[in-house]
N, C-alpha and C positions, 0 to 999 in steps of 0.2 A: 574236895577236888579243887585244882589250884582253877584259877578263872584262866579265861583264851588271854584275855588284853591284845588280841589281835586277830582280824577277819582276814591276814591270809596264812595259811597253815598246812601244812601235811598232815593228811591221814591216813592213820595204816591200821588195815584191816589185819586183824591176829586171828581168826578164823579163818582169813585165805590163807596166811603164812602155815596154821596145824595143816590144814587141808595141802598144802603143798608137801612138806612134809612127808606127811603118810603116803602121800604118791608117790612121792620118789621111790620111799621103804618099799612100797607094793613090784612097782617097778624093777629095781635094781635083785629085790628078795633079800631072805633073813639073812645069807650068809657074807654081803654085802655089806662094809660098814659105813657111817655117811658121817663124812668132816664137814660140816656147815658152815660155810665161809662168811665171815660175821665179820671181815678186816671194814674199813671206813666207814666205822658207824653203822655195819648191816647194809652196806649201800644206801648210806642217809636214813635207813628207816629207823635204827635207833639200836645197839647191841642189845643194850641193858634189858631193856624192855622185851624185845624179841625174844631174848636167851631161851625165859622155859616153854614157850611156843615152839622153839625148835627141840629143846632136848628133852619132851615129854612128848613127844609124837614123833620119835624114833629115829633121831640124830645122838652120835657117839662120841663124838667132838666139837667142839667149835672151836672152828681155827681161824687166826688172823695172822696181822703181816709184823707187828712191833711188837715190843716187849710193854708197851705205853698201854696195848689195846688191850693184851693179856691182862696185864695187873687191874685194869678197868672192870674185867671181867670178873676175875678171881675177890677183888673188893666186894662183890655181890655176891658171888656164889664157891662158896667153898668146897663144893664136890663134883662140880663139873671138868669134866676132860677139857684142857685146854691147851690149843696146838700151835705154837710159832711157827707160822713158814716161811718168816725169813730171815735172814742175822740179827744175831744180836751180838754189839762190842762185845769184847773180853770183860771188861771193868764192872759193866751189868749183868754177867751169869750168873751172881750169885743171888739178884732176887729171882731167876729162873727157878734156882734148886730150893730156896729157902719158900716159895709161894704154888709149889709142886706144879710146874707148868712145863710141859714136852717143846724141848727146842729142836729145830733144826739143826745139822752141824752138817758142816764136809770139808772139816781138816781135823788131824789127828793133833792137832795142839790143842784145837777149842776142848775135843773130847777128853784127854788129860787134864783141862783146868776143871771140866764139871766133874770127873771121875775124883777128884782133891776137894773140890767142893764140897760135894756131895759126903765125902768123908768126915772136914768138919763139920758139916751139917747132921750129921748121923743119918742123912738120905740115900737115899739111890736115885741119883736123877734119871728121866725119862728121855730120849733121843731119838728122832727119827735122822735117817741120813739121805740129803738130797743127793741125786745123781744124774749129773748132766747127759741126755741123750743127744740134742742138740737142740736147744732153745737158747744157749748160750746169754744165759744169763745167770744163776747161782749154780752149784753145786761143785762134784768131783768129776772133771774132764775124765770123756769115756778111753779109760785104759787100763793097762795093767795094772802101772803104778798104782793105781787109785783102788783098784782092788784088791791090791797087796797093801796098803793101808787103813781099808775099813776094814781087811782081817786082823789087824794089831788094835782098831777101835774093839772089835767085838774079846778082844783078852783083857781088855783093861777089868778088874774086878768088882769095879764099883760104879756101873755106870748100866743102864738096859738099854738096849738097843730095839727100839717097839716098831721100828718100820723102816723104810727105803722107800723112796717116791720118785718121781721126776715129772716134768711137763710137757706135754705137747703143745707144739708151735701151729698144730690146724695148718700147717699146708698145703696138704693132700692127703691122698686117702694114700698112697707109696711112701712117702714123707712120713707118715704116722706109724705106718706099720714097722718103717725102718726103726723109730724112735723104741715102739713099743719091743722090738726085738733084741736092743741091745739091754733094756732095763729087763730082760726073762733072761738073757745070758747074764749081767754080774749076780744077777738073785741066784743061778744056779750054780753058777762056781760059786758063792759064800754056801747055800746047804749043802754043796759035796763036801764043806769040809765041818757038815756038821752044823752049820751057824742058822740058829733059828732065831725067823723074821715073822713078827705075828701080822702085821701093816703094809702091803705091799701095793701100789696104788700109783697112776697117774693122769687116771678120767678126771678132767673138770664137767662144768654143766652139761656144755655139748655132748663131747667123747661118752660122759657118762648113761648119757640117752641114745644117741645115735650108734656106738659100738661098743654092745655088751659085751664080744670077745675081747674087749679092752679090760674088764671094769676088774680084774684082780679081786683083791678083799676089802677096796678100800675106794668111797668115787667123793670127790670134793666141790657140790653143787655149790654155787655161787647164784646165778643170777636167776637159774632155774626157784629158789628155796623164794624169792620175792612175784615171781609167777610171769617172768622173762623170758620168753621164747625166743631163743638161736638157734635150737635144734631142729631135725627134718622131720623128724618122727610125730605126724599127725595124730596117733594115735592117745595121747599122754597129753592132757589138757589140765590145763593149771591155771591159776587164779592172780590174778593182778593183785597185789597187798596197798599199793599207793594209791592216793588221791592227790592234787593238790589243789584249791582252792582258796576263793579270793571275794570278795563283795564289788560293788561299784559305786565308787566313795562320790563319783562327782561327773554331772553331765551337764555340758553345755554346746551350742549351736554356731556353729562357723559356716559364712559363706564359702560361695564358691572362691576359689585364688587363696584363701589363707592357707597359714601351714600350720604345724604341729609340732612339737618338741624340737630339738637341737636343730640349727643349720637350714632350717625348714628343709628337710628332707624328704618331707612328703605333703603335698597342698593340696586342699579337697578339692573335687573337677565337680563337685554339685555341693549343693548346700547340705552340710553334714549336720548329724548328731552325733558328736564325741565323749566319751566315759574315759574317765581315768581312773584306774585300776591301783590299789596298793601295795604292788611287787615289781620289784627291776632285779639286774643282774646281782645285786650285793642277796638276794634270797635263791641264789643259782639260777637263772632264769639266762639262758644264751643270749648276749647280746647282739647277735647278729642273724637273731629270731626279726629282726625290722623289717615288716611288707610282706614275712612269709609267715609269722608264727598268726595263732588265732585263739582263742579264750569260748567259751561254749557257755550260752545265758540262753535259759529258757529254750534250751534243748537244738539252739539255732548258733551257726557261726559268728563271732565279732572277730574283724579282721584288727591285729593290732598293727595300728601306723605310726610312724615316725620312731625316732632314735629312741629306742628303751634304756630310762632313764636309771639309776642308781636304784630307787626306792619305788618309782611307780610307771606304768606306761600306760599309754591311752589307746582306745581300741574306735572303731568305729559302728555305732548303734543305729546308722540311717534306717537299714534296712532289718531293723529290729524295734522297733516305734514305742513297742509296751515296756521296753526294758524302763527300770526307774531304780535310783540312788540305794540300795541294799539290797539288789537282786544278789542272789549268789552267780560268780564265773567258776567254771571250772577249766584249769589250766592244764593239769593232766590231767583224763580220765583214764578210763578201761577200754576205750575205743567204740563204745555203743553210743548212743545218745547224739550221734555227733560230734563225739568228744574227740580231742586227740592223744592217744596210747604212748606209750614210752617211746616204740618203737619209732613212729612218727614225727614226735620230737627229734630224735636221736638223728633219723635220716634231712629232715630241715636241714639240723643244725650241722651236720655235716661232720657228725662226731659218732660214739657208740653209746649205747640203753648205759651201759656202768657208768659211764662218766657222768650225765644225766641225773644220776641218782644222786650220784656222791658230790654233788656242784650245790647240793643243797647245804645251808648255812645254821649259824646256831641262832641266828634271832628270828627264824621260822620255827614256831613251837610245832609240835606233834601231837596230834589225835590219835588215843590208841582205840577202836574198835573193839569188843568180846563180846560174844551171844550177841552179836545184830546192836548192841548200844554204848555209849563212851564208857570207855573204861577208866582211862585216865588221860590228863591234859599235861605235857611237857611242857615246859619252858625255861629253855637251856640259861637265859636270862637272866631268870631270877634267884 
């Protein structure tokens, strides 16, 4: 097992990730398929690693957003379902078809160039076809044209056509329904005219929990699969996968009037005990977490003061007297302990739980957890 060579690190539990998992499957039920959204790195937790944690406890796909993440993927595992969801140039389709990985498309040019592909390849490439409902952002603008188009994709002879998808924009519960209604209308005018669609899908984590008359045959958890609660549905409890953690490299005592890191932006009004800690924003840590974020030692709050620096910040230990120089901090927890949860973070820092995860960097190694103990030590590093 490789060594840490570093006391601050992410750890992710792979026992909450199966356990997630098989929730959803229970959830959503057998006839429900689940694209496990695995794009930026698993949300920092790590693809690679994650993969058969998801796709051995009852996930059908894992899908991301490049064709960069794909090939990442498929380099490891040569039988898993792998799903782009979002463009890829023309000039790159042909490691889509030659590395058997299911693109996106919604123009009848890209589908020509893989359907030629695909021919010198002696493959059939895989396609799902997005379709914009109104999130206005990728797909075929909702109209006729566009559905007199995907009927010329689905004659092309050498190409499958495995799904049709779209997203919801989460506006409203009217807003949603309007979405959800125009993606049943082109589904139904392509199988009047015959066109069979095995993938039909455009629940993410929320939708896919909160409204089951949504979930089609297909729901594409995302932040839910790392144990992320956006959803309303109290009933469906799921398990936080992250840790992140840190040591306490260095304690020393300032009077009253001094200050602390950059600008002195924060002066102690008693005589302090200050700890400096071995993570700043370059290990994703928000830097404008200063005065409001807090680190958790010995089960008790450390408030961190002054400008958090590049590589480490300093927190304050007054009112925690027994702390000493290798105590463990914990920066995210689970929310028990006194700790503070994604969620928490997320609202501080005045951003969302995804971003948070994905802020996390390659020179923070990863702790993998299995059966209660290390499994393996990453370090993107070395």
């Amino acid at each position: 097992m490789e060594p840490l060579l570093r006391d601050t690190y992410v750890e992710i539990n792979l026992d909450n990730i199966a356990y997630n998992v098989r929730k959803i499957k229970e959830v959503v039920g057998e006839n429900v398929a689940i694209a496990a959204v695995v794009k930026a790195n698993a949300y920092g937790h790590g693809a690679v690693d994650l993969a058969p944690a998801i796709m051995e406890n009852g996930a059908d796909y894992l899908a991301v957003a490049t064709l960069s993440e794909a090939l990442e993927l498929r380099n490891h595992y040569s039988d898993y379902n792998i799903f782009i969801m979002g463009y890829t140039p023309d000039e790159y389709l042909e490691y889509v078809v030659k590395y058997n990985i299911t693109q996106t498309i919604f123009s009848l040019h890209q589908a020509e160039l893989l359907n030629s592909l695909g021919r010198s390849h002696n493959k059939i490439p895989k396609v799902q076809i997005k379709y914009d409902t109104g999130f206005n952002r990728l797909g075929y603008k909702d109209c006729q044209e566009s559905i007199d188009e995907i009927n010329k994709i689905f004659d092309l002879d050498n190409l499958e056509i495995e799904g049709i998808f779209s997203h919801f924009a989460l506006a409203g519960k009217e807003e949603d329904d309007a979405q959800y209604r125009k993606l049943i209308n082109v589904i139904e005018q392509l199988e009047k005219k015959g066109r069979k669609i095995k993938y039909k899908h455009i629940c993410d984590s929320i939708s896919g929990i909160d409204y089951p008359q949504y979930r089609l045959n297909m729901i594409r958890p995302g932040a839910i699969i790392y144990g992320l609660k956006s959803y309303s549905d109290d009933s469906v409890v799921l398990k936080q996968a992250l840790t992140f953690k840190t040591r306490i490299y260095h304690i020393k005592t300032i009077e009253k009037g001094e200050g602390v890191s950059y600008d002195y932006a924060w002066r102690a009004e008693r005589r302090s005990s200050i700890g400096t800690l071995p993570f700043g924003y370059a290990d994703g840590y928000p830097r404008n977490m200063r005065d409001k974020g807090y680190v958790t030692i010995n089960g008790k709050k450390a408030p961190i003061v002054g400008v958090i620096c590049m590589d480490q910040c300093m927190v304050d230990l007054t009112d925690i007297p027994e702390a000493r120089v290798g105590d463990e901090a914990i920066i995210y927890g689970d929310g028990t302990g006194n700790t503070a949860d994604i969620q928490e973070i997320s609202e501080l820092a005045g951003t969302n739980k995804n971003e948070i995860m994905c802020r996390f960097t390659r020179r923070t190694p990863r702790v993998y957890i299995k059966d209660g103990k290390i499994y393996k030590i990453l370090n993107y590093l070395l």
